[in-house]
Backbone bond lengths (Angstrom), bond angles and torsions (degrees), N, CA, C in turn:
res aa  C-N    CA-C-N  psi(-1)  N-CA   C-N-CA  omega(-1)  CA-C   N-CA-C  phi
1 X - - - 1.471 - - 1.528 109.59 -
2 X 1.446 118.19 135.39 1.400 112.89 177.55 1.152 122.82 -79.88
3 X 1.575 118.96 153.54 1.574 114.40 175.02 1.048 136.15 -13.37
4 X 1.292 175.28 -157.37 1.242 164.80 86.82 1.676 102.13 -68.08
5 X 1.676 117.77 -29.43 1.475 103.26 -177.19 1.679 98.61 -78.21
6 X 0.899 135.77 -26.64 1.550 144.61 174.33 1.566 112.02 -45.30
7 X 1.591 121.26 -20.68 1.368 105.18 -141.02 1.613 89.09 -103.18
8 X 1.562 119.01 127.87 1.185 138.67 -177.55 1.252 123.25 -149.20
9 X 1.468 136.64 145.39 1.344 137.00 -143.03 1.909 81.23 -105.79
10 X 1.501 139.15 115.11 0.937 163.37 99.95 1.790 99.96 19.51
11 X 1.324 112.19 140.25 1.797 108.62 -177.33 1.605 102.60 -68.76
12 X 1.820 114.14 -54.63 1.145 104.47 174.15 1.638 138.16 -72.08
13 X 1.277 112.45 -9.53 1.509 126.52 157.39 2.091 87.41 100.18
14 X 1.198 107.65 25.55 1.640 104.90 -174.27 1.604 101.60 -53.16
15 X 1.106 117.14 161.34 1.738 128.12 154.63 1.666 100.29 -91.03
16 X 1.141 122.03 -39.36 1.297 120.98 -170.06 1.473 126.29 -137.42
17 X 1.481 131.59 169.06 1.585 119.90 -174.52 1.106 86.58 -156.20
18 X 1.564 112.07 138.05 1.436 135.59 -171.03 1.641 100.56 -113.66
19 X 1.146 128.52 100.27 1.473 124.37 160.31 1.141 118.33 -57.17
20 X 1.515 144.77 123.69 1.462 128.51 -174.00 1.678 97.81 -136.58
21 X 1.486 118.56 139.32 1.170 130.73 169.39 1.746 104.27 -127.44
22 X 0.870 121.78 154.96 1.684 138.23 168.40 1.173 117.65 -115.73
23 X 1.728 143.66 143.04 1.237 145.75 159.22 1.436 102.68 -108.64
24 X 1.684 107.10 129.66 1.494 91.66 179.47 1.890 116.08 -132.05
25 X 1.260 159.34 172.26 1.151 145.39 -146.47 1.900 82.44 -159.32
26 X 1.552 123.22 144.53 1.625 113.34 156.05 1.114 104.67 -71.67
27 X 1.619 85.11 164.26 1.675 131.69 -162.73 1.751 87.07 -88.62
28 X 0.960 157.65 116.93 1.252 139.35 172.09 1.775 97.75 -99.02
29 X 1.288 102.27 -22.37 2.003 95.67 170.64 1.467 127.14 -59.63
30 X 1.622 116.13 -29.12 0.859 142.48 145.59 1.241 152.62 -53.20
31 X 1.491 132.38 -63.35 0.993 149.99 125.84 1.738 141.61 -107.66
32 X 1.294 84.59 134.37 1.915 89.67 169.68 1.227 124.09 -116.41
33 X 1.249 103.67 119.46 1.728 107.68 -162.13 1.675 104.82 -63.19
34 X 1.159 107.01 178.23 1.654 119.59 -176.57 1.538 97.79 -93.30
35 X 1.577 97.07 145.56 1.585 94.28 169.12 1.414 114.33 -61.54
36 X 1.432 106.85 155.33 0.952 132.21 168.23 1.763 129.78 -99.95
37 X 1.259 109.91 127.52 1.623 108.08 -177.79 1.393 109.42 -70.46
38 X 1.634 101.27 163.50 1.422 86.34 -170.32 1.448 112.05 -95.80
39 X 1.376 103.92 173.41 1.478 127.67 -153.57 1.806 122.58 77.99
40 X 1.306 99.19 -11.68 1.177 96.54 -159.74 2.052 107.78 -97.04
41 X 1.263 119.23 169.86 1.062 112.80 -179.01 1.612 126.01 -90.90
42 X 1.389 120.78 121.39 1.895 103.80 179.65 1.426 120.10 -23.14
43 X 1.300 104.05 144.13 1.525 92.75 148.20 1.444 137.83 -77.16
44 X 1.587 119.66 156.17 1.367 114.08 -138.43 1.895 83.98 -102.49
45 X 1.017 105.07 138.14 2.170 117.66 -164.97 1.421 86.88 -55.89
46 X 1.457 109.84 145.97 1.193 133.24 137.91 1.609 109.63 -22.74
47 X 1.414 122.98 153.67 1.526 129.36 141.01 1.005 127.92 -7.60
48 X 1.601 108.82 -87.42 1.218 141.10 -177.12 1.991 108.80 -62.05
49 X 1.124 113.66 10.62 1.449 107.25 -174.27 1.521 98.69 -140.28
50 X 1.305 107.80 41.59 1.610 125.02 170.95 0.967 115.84 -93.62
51 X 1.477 150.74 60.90 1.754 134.83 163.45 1.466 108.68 -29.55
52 X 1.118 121.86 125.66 0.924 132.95 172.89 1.239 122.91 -90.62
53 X 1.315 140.95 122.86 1.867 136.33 -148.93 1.737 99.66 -131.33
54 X 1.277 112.67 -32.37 1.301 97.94 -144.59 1.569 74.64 -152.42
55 X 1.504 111.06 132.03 1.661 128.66 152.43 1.277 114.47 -135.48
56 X 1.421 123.08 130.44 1.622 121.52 -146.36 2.004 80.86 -126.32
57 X 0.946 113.36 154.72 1.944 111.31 159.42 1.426 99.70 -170.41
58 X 1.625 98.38 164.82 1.269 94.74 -156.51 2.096 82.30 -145.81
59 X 0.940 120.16 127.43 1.066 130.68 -152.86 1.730 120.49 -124.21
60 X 1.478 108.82 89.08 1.334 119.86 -159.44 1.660 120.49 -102.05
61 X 1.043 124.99 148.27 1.513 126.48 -179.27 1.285 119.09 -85.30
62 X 1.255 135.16 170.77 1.606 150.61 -158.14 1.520 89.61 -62.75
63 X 1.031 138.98 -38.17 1.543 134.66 -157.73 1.537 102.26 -115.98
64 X 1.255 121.95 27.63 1.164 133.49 -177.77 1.687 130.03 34.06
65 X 1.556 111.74 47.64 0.677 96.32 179.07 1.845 112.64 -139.54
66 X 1.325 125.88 158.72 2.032 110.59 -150.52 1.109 118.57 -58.55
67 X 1.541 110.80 143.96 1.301 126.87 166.43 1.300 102.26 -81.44
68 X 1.782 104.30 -67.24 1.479 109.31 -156.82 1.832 89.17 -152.13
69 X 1.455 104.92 155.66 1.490 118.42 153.99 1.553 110.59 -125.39
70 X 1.161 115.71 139.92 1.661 107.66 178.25 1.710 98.17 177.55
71 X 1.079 93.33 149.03 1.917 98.35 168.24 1.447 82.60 -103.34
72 X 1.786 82.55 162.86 1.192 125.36 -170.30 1.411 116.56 -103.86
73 X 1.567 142.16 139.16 1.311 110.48 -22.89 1.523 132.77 -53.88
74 X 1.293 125.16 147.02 1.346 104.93 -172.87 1.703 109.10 -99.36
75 X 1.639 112.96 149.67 1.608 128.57 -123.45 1.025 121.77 51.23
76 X 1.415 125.63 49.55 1.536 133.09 -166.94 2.446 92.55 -68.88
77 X 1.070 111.13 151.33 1.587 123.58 -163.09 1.748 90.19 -77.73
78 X 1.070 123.65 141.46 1.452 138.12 -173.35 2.317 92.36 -65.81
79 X 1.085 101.80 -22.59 1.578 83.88 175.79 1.550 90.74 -123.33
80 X 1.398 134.98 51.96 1.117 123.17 138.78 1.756 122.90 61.44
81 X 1.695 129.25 112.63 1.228 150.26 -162.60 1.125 130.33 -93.89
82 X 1.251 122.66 174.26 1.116 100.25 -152.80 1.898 115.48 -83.19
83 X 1.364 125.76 -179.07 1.168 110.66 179.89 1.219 141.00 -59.63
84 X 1.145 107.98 -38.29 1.737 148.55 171.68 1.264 103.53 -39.61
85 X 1.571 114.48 -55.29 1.353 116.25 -171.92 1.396 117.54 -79.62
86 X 1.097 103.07 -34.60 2.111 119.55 169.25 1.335 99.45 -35.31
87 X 1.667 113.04 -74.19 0.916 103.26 -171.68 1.557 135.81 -86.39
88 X 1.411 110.73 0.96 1.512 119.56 164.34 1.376 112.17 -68.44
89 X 1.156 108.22 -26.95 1.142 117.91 171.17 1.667 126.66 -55.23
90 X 1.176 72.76 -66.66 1.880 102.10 174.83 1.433 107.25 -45.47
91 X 1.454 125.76 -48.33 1.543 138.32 -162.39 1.387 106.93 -72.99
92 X 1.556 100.67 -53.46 1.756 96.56 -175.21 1.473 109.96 -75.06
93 X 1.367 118.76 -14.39 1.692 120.69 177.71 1.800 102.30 -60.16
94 X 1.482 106.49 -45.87 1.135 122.25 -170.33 1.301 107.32 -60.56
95 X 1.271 132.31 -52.82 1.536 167.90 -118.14 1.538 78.46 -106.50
96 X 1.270 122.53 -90.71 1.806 134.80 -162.42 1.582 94.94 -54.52
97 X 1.048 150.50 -44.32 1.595 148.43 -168.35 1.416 101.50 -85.28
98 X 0.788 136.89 -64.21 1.807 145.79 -164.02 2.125 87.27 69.43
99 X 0.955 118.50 71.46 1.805 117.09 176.42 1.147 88.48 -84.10
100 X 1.577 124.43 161.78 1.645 136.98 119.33 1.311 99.82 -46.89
101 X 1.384 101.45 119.12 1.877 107.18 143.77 1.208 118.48 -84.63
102 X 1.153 105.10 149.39 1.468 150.75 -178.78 1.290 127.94 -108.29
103 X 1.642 130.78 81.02 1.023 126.81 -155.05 2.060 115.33 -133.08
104 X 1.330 129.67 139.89 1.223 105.14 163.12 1.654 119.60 -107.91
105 X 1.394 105.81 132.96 1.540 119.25 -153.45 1.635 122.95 45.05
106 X 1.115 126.30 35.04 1.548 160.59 146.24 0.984 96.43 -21.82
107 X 1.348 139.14 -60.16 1.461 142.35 -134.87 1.514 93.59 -90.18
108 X 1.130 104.45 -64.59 1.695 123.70 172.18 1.601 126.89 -53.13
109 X 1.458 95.60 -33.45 1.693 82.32 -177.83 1.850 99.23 -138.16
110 X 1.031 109.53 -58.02 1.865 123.16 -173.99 1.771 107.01 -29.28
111 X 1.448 105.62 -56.63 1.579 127.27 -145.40 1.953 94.51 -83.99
112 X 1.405 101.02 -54.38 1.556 113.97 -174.30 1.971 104.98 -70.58
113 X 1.298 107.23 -8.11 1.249 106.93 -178.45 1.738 113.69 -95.32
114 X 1.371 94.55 -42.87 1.336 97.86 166.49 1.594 110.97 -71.77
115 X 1.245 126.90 -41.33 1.454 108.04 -173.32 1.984 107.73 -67.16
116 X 1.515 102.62 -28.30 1.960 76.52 -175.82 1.455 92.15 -83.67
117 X 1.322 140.53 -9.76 1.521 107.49 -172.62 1.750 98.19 -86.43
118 X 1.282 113.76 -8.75 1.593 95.59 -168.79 1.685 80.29 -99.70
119 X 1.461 152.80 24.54 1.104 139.37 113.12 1.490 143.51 -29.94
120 X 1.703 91.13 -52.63 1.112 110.09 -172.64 1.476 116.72 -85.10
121 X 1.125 122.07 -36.73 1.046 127.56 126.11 1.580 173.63 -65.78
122 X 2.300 91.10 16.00 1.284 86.63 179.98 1.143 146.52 44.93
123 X 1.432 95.55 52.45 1.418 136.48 169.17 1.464 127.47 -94.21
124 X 1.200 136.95 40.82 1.669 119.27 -168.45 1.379 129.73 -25.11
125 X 1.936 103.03 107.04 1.489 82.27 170.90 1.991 107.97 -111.21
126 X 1.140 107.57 76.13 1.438 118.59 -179.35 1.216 116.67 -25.44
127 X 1.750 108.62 -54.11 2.096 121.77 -171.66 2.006 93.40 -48.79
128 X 1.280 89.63 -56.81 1.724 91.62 -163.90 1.118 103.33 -47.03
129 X 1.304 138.83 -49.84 1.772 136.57 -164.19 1.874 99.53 -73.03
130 X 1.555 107.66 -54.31 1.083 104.07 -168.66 1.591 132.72 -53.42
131 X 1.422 90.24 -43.19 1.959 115.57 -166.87 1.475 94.08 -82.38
132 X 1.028 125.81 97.74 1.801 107.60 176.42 1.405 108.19 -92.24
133 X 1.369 135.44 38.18 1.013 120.41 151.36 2.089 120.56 -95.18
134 X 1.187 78.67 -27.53 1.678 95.94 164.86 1.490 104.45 -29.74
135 X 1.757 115.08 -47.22 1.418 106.40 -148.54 1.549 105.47 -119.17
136 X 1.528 105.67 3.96 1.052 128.76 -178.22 1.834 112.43 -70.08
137 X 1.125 120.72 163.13 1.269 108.92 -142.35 1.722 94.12 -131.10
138 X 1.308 122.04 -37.32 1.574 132.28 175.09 1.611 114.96 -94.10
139 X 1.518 106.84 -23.17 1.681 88.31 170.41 1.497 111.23 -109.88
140 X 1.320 92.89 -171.29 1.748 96.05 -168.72 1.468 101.54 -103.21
141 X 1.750 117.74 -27.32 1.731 140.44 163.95 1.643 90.39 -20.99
142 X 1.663 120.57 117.00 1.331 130.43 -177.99 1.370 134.28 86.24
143 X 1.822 105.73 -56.44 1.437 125.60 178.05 1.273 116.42 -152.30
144 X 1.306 122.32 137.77 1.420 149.72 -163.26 1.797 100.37 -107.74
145 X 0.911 137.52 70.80 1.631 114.78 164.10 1.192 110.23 -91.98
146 X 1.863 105.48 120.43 1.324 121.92 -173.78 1.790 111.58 -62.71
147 X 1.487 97.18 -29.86 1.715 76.76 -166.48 1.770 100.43 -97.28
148 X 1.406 132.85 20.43 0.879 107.41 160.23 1.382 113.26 -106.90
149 X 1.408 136.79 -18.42 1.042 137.85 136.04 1.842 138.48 -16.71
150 X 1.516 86.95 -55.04 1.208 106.26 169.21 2.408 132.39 -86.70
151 X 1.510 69.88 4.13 1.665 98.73 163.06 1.438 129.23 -130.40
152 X 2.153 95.27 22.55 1.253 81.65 -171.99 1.291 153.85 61.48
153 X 1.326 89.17 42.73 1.467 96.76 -176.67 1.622 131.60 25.37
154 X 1.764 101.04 65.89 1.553 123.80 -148.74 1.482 128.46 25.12
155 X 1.841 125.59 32.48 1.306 131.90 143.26 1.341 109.30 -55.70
156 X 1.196 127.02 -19.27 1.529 108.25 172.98 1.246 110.37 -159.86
157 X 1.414 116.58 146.31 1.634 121.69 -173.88 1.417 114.92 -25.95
158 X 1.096 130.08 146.30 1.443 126.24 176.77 1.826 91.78 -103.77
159 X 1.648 95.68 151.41 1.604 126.25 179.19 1.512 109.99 -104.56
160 X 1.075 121.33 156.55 1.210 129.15 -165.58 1.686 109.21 -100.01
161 X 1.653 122.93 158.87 0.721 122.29 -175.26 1.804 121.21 -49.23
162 X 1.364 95.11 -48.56 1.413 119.12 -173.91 1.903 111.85 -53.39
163 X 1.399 97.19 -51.38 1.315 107.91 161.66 2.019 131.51 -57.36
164 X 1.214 78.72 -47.35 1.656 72.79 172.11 1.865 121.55 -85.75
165 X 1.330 100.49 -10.78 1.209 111.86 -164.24 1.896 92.80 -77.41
166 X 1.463 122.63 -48.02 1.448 149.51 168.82 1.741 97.08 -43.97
167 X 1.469 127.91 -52.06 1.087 132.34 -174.06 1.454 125.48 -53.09
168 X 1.520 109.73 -27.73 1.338 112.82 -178.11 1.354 91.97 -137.84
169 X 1.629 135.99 50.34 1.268 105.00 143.83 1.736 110.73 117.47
170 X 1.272 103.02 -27.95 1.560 118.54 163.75 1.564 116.37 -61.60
171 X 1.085 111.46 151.25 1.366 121.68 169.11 1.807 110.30 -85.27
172 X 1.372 127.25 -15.53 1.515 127.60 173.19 1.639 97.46 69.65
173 X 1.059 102.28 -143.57 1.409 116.14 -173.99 1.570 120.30 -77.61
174 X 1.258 119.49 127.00 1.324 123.31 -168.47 1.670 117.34 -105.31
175 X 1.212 136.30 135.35 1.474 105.97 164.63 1.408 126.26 67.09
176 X 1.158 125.81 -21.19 1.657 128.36 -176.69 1.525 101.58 168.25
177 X 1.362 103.85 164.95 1.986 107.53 -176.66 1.393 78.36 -146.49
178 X 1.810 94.38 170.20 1.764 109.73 -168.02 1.849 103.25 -55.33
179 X 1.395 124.42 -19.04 1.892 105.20 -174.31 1.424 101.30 -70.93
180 X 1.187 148.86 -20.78 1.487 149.53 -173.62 1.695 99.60 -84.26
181 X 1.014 141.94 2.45 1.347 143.28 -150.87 1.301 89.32 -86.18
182 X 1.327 126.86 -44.08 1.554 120.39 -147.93 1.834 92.11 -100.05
183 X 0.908 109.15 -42.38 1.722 102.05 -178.39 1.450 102.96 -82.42
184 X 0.998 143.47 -27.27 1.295 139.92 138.66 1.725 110.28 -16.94
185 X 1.455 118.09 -73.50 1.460 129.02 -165.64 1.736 98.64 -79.64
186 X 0.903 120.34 -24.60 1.945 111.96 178.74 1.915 102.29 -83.68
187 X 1.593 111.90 -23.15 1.433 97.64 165.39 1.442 122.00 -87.37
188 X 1.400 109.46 2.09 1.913 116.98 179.52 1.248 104.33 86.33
189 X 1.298 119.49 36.33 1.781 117.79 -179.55 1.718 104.93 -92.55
190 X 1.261 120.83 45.23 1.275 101.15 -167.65 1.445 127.27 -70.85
191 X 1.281 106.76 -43.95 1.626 139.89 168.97 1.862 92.83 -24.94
192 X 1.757 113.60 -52.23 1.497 109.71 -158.44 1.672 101.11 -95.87
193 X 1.235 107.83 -2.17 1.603 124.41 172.32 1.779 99.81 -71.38
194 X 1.185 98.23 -63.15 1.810 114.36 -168.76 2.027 88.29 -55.89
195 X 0.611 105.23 -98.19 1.978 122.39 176.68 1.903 109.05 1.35
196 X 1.708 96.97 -43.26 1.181 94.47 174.97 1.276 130.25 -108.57
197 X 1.887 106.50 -1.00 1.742 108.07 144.02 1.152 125.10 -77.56
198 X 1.754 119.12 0.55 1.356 93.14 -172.76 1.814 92.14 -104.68
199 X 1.355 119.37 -23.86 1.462 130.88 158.08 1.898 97.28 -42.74
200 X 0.702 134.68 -57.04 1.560 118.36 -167.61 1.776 105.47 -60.63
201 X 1.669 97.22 -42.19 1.462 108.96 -169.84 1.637 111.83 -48.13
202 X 1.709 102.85 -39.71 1.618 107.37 -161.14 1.851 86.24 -82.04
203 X 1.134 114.41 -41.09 1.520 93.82 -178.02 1.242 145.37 -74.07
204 X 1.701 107.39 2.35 1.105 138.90 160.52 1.676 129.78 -74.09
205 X 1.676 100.08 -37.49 1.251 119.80 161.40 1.467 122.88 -65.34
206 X 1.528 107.80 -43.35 1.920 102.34 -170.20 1.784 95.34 -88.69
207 X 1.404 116.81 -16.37 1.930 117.79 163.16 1.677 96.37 -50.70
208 X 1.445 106.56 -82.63 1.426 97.56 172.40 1.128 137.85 -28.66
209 X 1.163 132.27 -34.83 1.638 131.64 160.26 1.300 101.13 -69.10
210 X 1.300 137.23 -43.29 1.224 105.46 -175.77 1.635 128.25 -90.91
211 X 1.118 107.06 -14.83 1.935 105.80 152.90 1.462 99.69 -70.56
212 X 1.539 151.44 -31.63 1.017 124.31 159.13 1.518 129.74 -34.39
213 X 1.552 100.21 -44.01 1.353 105.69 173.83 1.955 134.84 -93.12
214 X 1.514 88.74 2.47 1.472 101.42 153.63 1.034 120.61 -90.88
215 X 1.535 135.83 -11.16 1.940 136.19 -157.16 1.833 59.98 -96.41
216 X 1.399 144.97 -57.04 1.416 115.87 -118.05 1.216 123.50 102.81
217 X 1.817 134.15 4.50 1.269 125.89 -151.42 1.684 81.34 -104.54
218 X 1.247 118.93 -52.22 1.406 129.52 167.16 1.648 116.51 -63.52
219 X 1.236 130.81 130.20 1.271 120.26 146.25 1.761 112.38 -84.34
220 X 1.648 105.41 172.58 1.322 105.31 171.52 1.244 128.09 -52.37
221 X 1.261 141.01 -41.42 0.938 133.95 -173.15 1.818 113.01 -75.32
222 X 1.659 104.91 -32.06 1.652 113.99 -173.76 1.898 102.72 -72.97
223 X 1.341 100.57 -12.20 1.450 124.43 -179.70 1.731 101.32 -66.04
224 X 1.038 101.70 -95.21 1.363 129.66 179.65 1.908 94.68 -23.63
225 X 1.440 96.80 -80.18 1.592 82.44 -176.65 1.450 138.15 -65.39
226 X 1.368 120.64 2.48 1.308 134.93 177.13 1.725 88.08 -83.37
227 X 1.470 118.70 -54.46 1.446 98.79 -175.40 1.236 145.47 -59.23
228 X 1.737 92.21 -41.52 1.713 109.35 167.15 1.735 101.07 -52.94
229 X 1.312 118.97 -76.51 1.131 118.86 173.46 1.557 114.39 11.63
230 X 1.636 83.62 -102.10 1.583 113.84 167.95 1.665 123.18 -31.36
231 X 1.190 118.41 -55.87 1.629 132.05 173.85 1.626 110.37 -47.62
232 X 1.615 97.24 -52.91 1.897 122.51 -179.40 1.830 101.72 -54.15
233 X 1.301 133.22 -39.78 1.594 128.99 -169.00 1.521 88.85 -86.49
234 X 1.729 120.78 -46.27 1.626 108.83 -163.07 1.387 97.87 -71.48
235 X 1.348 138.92 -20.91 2.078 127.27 -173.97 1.646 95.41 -48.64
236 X 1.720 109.55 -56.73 1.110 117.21 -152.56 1.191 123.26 -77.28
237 X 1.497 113.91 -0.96 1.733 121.73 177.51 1.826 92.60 -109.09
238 X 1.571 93.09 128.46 1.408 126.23 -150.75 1.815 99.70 -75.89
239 X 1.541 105.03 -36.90 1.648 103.63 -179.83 1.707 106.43 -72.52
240 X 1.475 127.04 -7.04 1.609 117.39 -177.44 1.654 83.34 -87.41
241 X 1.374 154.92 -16.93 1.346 112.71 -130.02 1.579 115.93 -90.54
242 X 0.984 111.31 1.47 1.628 124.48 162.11 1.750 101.88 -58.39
243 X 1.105 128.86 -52.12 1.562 153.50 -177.72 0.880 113.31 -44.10
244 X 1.681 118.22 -71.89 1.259 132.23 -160.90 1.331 115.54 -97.18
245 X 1.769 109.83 -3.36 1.499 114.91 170.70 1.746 107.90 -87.89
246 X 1.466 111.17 -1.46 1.439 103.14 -162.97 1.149 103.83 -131.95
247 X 1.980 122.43 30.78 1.338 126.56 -168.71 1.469 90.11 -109.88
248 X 1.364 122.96 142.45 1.794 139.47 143.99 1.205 130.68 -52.42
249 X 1.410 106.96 79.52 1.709 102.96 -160.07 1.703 99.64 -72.43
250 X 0.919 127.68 -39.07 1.329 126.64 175.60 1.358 106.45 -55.42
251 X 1.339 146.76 -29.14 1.128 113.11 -173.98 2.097 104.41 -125.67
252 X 1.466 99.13 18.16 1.226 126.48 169.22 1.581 95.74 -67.58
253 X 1.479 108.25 -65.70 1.285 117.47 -146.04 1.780 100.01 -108.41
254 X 0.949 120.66 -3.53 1.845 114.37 150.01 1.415 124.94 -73.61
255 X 1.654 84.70 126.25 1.694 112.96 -161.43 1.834 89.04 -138.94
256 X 1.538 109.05 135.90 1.384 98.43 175.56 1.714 98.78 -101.47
């Protein structure tokens, strides 16, 4: 049972919040980028030329605190399925919950990636067309993207996960960042692919608590225990523990 000091009415009045991260590799059936001169870096694929490998979510209640962490499909095959199903997967998860998502730069890249690959693959994603707050850009009704929110709705440069995650106490990126993703997956590293979408996922989630507790939706104290909370289920799941051994709880959990 959750706190009773925890219990607070949320801006959008959600029952639930879906953390969602994506891992993605090019489409080379699709597109082939232009050469590149040297020294310089590829260009980064289109949308629509995202394979999608890996969808991690992490799935929280009104008082913010875990339901579930798991990629999708769940018992996903130790060498990983086909796309189709990822994201059929993904849709009806979406579909049966109706959550707020919870995303960083979601709006921009996560959401538009999944909808053309579940194009291309004939995928229905119905919630997205239907719910228009999902795609909506000023409320939080559907979807929350922290970093455009947190840039002001492009009044000011947007910061990166890694960076804000470092800002309060996170460790950010561990071991590899999304450019290793794809040579990562052509050497069969998937296992350390999955580990570090679902590592982005949890650090996306305790960010979210804490712009919770900059809007005001949280006070300090409803702060504090949503995090411990939250921090207390991720120690004990064995793929964060690189994560959660290298987080700043002191300055995680300072709130004046």
């Amino acid at each position: 049972m959750s706190d009773p000091a925890l219990r607070v009415r949320p801006v959008a009045d959600a029952s639930q919040y879906l953390v969602l991260d994506i891992e993605t590799i090019p489409d080379a059936s699709v597109w082939q980028p232009p050469a590149a001169s040297a020294g310089n870096t590829p260009p980064f694929p289109p949308p629509y030329a995202h394979q999608v490998i890996v969808v991690g979510c992490m799935l929280l209640d009104a008082d913010y605190q875990l339901i579930e962490l798991n990629l999708l499909p769940p018992g996903l095959p130790a060498g990983g399925c086909d796309e189709s199903e990822i994201l059929r997967s993904f849709s009806t998860f979406v579909e049966s919950k109706r959550p707020s998502l919870v995303t960083y730069n979601g709006r921009s890249f996560d959401l538009p990636v999944l909808a053309l690959r579940s194009l291309r693959c004939g995928v229905p994603m119905a919630w997205y067309y239907k719910e228009r707050g999902v795609r909506s850009r000023f409320t939080e009704e559907g979807h929350i993207d922290l970093c455009d929110w947190l840039a002001d709705h492009g009044a000011s440069r947007a910061s990166s996960l890694d960076a804000l995650a470092r800002l309060i106490g996170l460790p950010g990126k561990i071991g590899m960042d999304g450019s290793q993703v794809h040579g990562m997956y052509k050497e069969g590293k998937l296992e350390e692919i999955r580990n570090y979408c679902l590592a982005d996922v949890a650090q996306t989630a305790l960010l979210f608590l804490r712009f919770r507790l900059l809007q005001g939706v949280l006070d300090s104290n409803q702060y504090r225990i949503a995090v411990a909370g939250l921090t207390k289920s991720l120690a004990a799941d064995e793929r964060l523990r690189e994560l959660t051994a290298a987080i700043d709880a002191s300055r995680l959990l300072s709130a004046a």
